[in-house]
C-alpha positions in Angstrom: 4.6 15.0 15.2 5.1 11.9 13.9 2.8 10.0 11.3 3.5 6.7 12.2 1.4 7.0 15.6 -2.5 6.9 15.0 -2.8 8.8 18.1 -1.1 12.4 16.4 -4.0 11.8 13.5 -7.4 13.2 13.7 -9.9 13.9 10.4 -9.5 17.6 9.8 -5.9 17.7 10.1 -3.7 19.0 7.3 -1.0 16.2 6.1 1.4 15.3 3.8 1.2 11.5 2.3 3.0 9.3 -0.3 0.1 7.9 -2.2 0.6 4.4 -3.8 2.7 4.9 -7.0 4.7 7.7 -5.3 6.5 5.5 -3.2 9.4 5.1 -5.6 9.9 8.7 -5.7 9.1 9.6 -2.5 6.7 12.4 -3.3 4.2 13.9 -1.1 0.8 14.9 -1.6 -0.7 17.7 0.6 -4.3 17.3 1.7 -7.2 17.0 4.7 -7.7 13.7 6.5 -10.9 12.5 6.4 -10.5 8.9 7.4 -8.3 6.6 9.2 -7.9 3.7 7.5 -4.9 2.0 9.8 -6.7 0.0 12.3 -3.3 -0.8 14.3 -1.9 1.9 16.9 0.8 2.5 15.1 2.8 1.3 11.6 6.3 1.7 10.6 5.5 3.7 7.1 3.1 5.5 8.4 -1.2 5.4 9.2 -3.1 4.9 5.8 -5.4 7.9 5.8 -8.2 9.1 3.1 -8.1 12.8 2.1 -11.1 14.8 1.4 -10.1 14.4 -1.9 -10.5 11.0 -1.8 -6.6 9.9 -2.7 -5.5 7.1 0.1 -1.7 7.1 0.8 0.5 7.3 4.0 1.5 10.1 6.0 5.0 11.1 6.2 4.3 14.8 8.1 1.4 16.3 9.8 1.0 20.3 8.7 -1.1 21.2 11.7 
């Protein structure tokens, strides 16, 4: 599924994001969603999401 729709993202979800000052590199960050934070249905680079864990970045996959 695709993490640029905010319909594919629900908190609980498992996901993979690119916080802030990974975008350079590209690398992900594994994690739980626990809020949406895109209001729009959908964005480009993907829905801005909170973990659990309380980093805020953009999800590139969706684990399950």
């Amino acid at each position: 599924m695709s993490g640029t729709q905010r319909s594919n993202i629900k908190p609980g979800l498992e996901v993979n994001i690119v916080l802030k000052q990974d975008q350079r590199t590209g690398k992900l960050t594994q994690g739980v969603v626990e809020k949406l934070l895109t209001n729009s249905a959908n964005h480009p680079h993907g829905i801005k999401v909170r973990l659990e864990s309380g980093e805020v970045g953009r999800v590139k996959e969706i684990i399950s």
